[in-house]
C-alpha positions in Angstrom: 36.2 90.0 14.7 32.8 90.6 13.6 32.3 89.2 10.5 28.5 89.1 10.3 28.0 92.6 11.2 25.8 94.6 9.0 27.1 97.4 6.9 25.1 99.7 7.7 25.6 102.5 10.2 23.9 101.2 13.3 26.2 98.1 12.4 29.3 100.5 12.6 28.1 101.8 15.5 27.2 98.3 17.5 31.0 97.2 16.6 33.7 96.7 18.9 36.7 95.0 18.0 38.4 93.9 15.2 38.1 95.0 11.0 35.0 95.0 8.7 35.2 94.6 4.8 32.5 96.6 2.9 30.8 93.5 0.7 30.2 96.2 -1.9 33.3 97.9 -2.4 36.4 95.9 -3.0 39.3 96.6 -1.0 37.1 98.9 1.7 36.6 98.3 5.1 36.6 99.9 9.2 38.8 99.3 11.3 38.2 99.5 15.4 41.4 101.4 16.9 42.2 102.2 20.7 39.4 103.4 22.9 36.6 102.2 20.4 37.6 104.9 17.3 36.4 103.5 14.1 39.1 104.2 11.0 38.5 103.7 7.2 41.2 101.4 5.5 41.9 101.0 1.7 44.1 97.6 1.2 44.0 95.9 -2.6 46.7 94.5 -5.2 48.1 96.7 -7.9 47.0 95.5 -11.0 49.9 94.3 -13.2 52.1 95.5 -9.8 53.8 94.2 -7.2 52.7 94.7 -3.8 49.5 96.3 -2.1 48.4 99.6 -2.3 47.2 100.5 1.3 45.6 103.7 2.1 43.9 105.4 5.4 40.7 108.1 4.8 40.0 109.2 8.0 37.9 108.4 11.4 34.2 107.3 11.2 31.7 109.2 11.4 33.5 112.2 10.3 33.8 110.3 7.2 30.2 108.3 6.6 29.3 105.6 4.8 28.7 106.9 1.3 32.4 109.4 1.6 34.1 106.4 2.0 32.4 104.3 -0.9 33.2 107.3 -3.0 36.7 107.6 -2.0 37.6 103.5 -2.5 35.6 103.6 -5.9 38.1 106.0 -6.9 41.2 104.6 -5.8 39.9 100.8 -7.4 39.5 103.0 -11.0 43.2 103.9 -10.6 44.2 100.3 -9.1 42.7 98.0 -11.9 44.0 100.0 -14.5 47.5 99.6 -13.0 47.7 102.8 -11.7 49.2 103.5 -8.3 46.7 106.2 -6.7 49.4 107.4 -3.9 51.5 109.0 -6.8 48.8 110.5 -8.2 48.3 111.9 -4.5 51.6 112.6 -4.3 52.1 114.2 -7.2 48.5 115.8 -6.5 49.9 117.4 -3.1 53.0 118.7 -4.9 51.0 120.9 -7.4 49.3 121.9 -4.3 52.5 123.0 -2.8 53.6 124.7 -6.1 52.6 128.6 -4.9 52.7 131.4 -6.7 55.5 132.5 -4.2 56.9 129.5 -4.2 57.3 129.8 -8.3 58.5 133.0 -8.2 61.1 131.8 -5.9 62.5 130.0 -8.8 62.1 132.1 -11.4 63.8 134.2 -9.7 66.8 132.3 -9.3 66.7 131.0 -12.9 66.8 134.6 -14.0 69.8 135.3 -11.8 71.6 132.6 -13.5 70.3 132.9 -16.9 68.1 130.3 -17.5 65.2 132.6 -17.4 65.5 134.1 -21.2 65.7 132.5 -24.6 69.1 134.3 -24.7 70.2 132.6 -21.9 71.3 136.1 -20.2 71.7 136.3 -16.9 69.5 139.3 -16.0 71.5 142.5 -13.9 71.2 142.9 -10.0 68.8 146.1 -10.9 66.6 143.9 -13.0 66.1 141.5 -10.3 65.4 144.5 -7.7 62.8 145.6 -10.1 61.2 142.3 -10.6 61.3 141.6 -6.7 59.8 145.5 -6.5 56.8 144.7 -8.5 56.4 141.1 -7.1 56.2 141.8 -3.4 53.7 145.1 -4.0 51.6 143.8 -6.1 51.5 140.0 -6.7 52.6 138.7 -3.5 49.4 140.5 -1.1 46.8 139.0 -4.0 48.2 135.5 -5.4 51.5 134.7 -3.1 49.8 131.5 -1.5 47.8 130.7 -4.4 48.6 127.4 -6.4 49.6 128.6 -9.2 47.7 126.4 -11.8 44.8 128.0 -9.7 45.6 131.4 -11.5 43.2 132.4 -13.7 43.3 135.0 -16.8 40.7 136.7 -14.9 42.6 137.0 -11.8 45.4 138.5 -13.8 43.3 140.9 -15.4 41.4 142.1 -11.7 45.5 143.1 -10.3 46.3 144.7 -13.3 43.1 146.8 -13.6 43.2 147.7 -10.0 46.7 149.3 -10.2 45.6 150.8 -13.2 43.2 153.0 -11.5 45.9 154.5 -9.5 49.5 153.8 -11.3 49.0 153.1 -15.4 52.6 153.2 -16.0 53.1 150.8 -13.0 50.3 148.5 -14.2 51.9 148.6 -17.6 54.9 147.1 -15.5 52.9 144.9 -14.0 51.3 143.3 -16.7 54.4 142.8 -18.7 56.4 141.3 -15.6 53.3 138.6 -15.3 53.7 138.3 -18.8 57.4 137.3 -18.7 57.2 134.9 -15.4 54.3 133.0 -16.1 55.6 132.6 -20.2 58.2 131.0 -18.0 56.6 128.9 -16.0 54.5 127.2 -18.8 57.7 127.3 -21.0 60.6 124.3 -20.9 62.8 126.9 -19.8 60.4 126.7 -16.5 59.9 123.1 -16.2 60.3 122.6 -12.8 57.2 124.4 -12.7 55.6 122.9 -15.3 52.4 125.1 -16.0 50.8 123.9 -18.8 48.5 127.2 -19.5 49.8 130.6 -20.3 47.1 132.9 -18.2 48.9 136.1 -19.2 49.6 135.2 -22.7 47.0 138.1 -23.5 47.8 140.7 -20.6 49.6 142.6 -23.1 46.1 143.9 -24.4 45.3 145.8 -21.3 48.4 148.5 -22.5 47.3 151.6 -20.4 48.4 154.7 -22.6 51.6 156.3 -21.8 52.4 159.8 -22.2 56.3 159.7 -22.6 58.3 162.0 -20.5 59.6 164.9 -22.2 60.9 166.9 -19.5 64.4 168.8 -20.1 65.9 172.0 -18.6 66.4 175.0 -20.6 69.2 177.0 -21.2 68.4 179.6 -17.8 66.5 176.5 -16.1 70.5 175.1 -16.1 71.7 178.5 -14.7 69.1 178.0 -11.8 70.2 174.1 -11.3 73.8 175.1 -11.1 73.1 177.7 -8.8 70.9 175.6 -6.8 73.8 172.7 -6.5 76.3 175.0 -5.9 73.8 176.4 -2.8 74.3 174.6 1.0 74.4 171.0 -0.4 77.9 168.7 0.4 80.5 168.0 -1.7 79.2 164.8 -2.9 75.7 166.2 -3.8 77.7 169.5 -5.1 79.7 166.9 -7.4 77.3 164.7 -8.4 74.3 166.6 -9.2 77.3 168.4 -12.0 78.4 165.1 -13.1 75.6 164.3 -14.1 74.8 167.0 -16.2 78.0 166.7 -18.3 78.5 163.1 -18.6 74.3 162.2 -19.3 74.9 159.1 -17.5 72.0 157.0 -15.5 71.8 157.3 -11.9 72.6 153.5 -10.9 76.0 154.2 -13.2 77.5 157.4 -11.8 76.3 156.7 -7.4 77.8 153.2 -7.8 81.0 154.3 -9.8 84.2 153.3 -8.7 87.6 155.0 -8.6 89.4 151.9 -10.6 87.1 152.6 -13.4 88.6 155.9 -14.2 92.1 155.7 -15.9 94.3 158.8 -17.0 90.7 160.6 -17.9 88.7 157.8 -19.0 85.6 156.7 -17.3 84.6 153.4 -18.1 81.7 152.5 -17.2 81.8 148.2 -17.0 78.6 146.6 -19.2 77.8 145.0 -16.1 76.4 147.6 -14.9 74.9 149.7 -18.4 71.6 149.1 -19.3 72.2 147.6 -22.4 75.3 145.3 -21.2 77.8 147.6 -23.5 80.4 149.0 -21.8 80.6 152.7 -22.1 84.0 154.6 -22.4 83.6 158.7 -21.3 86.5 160.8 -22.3 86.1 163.3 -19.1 87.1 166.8 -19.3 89.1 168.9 -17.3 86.2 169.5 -15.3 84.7 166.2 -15.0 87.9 164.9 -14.6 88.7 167.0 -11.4 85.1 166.2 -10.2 85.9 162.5 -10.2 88.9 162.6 -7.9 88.7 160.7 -5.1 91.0 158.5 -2.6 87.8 156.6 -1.7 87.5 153.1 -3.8 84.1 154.5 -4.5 83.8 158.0 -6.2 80.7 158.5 -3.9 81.6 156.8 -0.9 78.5 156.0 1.8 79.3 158.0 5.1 78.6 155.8 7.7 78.8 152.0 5.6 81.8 150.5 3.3 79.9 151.0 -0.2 78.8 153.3 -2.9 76.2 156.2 -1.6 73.0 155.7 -3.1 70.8 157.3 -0.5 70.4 161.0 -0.2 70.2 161.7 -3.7 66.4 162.6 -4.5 66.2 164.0 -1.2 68.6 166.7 -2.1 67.5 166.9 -5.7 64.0 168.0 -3.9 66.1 170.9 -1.5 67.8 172.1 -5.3 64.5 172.2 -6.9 62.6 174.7 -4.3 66.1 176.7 -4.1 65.3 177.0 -8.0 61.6 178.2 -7.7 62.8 180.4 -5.3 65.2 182.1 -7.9 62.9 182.0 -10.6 59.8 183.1 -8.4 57.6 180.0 -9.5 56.8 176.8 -9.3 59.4 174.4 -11.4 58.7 171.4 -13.1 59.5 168.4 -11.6 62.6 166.6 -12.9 64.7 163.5 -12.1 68.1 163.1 -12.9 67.3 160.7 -16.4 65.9 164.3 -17.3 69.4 165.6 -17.0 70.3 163.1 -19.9 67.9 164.0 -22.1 69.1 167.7 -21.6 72.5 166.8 -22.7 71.0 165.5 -25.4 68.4 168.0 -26.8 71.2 170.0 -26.5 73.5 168.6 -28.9 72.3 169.7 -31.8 72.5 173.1 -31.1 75.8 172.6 -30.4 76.5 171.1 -33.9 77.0 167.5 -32.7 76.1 164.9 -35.6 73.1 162.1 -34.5 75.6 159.2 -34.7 77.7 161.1 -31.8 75.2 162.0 -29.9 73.7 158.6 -29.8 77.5 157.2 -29.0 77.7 159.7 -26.4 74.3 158.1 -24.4 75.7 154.6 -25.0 72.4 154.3 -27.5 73.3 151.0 -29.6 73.1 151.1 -33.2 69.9 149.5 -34.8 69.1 147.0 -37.6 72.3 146.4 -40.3 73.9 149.2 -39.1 74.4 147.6 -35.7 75.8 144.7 -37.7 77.8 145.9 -39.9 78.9 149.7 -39.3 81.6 149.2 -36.3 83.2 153.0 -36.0 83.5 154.0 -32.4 83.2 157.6 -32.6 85.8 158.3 -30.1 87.8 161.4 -31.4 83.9 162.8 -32.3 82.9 161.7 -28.6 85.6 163.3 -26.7 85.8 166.6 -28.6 81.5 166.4 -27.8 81.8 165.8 -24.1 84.1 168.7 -24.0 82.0 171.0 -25.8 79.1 170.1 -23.8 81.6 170.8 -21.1 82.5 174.4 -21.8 78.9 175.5 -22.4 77.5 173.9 -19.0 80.6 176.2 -17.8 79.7 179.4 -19.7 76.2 179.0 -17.6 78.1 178.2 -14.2 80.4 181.3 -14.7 77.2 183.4 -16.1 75.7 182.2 -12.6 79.1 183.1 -10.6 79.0 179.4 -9.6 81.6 178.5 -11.0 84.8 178.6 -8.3 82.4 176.9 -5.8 81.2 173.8 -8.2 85.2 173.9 -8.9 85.1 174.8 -12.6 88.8 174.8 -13.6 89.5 178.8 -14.1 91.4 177.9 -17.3 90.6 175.4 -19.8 93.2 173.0 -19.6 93.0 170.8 -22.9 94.5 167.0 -22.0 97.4 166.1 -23.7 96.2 164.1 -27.2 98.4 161.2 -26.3 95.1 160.5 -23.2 91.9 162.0 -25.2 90.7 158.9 -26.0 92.2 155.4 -25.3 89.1 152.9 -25.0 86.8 152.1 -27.3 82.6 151.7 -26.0 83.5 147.9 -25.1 86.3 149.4 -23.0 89.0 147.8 -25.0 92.1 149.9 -25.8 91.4 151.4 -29.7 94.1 150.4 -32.1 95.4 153.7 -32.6 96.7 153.6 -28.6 98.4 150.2 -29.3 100.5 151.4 -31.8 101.4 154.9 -30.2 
């Protein structure tokens, strides 16, 4: 050992063997390794502890003279206040590790099982997909390996801004889904996180104006749809593209329908899979009922895979909307099948359908004390809508000469009254069928 050596770097440089203490920082000092390579030790009691705290920097000269006093005076600040400084390092490599991606991970999986939400709701496979969506285009690329108490406001405001100059409605997505996951993270519900700053708490400020859509087909833009369905697509495309027309139901709940969920002319579609978690009963008609046959356990089955088919569907919706320019002899407007919903329903008042039906017949839930306190199910009003809605999308397909190949009954066949209407929305029987 050389005790007497000079702390000074010529000194650590002439040393050979053994350990040197730095006289002016306590607990400091170089220790010579194999082959002559000098290493920086920290060794001193925990105040008010038990045991020694004993740390390693690194290899001299990488680390000089000065880095190392630095780095000990530090850890003796932590060490005579009783303060043991590898927690603080640990703990200090842990927010490190804490990545965006590595946050979203969880928040993620809180959201699947419902401790993402005040409401302690477990969010629908479809809401996850969307979140996942918007997280791996466009937070992922930018903050995915970030820490995320890194994340700034600013940062925040630079994504959403960029994908407003390209996608405003998708940057309005954007900047309400950072809204929602980091209020988690910095909430209790997101603990494990434990983000103590909201930097999206004012994202909501950066609103990019919507124009909401409006688009709905009229009365001889149906004649050209039905024409166009009925025209060279499948079955399935033939069936579907009808169905949902006269039942004004959202994609995800008509291609992933299955056959259990239709009972003697009921189609109940589970609140699982509605938007709003309320089940929706559908009293089909004739027609809708004979379009919903199937010996599949899916009413759209996939062709080549055991499941419902969801693919194909906008693909042919773009083949019937250029068959229906070329009837009309211009350009269409571009629709998608939610447009087909809002048809039904612009419709219904001309058809003499009261708002309260209507509503009940898009599975709209009822708002403020009404919601509460007004409980009436509108099912004889439903059914008797759904059929009349029925017959005039029928006028149009026999107006069209449609109406064989989209297999309009010939005859309207009303369904006995004993099966018009046996469910309630929630998809319990009413109490009128338990006492027939």
């Amino acid at each position: 050992m050389s005790g007497k050596t000079a702390f000074t770097p010529s000194g650590l440089d002439s040393l050979r063997g053994g350990t040197l203490s730095d006289p002016l920082t306590p607990g400091l000092s170089i220790e010579v390794l194999a082959r002559g390579k000098k290493k920086w030790r920290y060794e001193r009691r925990l105040v008010g502890g038990d045991g020694k705290v004993k740390m390693s920097l690194g290899l001299y000269p990488a680390h000089g003279i000065a880095a190392a006093r630095e780095w000990a005076r530090a850890l003796n600040d932590l060490v005579e206040v009783g303060v043991d400084p590898r927690e603080v390092q640990r703990a200090a490599e842990e927010r490190a590790s804490m990545t965006v991606a590595k946050a979203h991970g969880l928040y993620i999986e809180a959201a699947r099982e419902g401790r993402a939400s005040r409401a302690k709701r477990k969010n629908k496979p479809r809401t996850i997909s969307d979140k996942l969506k918007i997280y791996h285009t466009d937070i992922e690329p930018k903050l995915g390996k970030t820490s995320i108490y890194a994340v700034t406001e600013r940062d925040l405001i630079k994504l959403v801004q960029a994908k407003g100059r390209t996608a405003k409605v998708r940057a309005n997505r954007l900047a309400a889904e950072l809204g929602v996951f980091f209020g988690w993270a910095s909430s209790l519900r997101g603990l494990e996180v434990g983000l103590e700053d909201n930097p999206a708490r004012r994202l909501a400020d950066l609103r990019f104006p919507e124009a909401p859509r409006k688009r709905k087909l009229s009365l001889e833009e149906i004649g050209w749809y039905l024409r166009a369905v009925a025209d060279e697509e499948d079955r399935d495309f033939r069936r579907g593209f009808v169905l949902f027309l006269l039942t004004a139901v959202r994609f995800s709940e008509l291609t992933k329908a299955r056959r259990v969920e239709v009972e003697r002319g009921i189609w109940t579609i589970p609140s699982k899979r509605s938007k709003n978690s309320s089940a929706h009963a559908i009293a089909l008609g004739p027609w809708a009922a004979a379009l919903m046959m199937t010996n599949s356990e899916w009413i759209f089955p996939a062709p080549r895979v055991d499941g419902p088919r969801t693919q194909g569907w906008y693909e042919a919706r773009d083949r019937i909307l250029k068959r229906m320019a070329d009837y009309a002899g211009h350009p269409i407007e571009h629709f998608v099948p939610h447009d087909l919903r809002r048809t039904m329903r612009s419709n219904t008042r001309r058809l003499k359908i009261d708002f309260e039906t209507a509503e009940a017949m898009l599975n709209h839930l009822k708002s403020g004390m009404e919601r509460i306190y007004d409980g009436y199910e509108h099912e004889e009003e439903m059914a008797a809508s759904f059929l009349r809605w029925e017959e005039e999308v029928g006028r149009l397909a026999r107006a069209e000469g449609v109406a064989e190949r989209l297999e309009l009954p010939a005859v309207r066949i009303d369904p006995p009254r004993s099966t018009r209407m046996r469910y309630r929305r929630d998809g319990k029987r009413s109490q009128r069928d338990r006492l027939a």
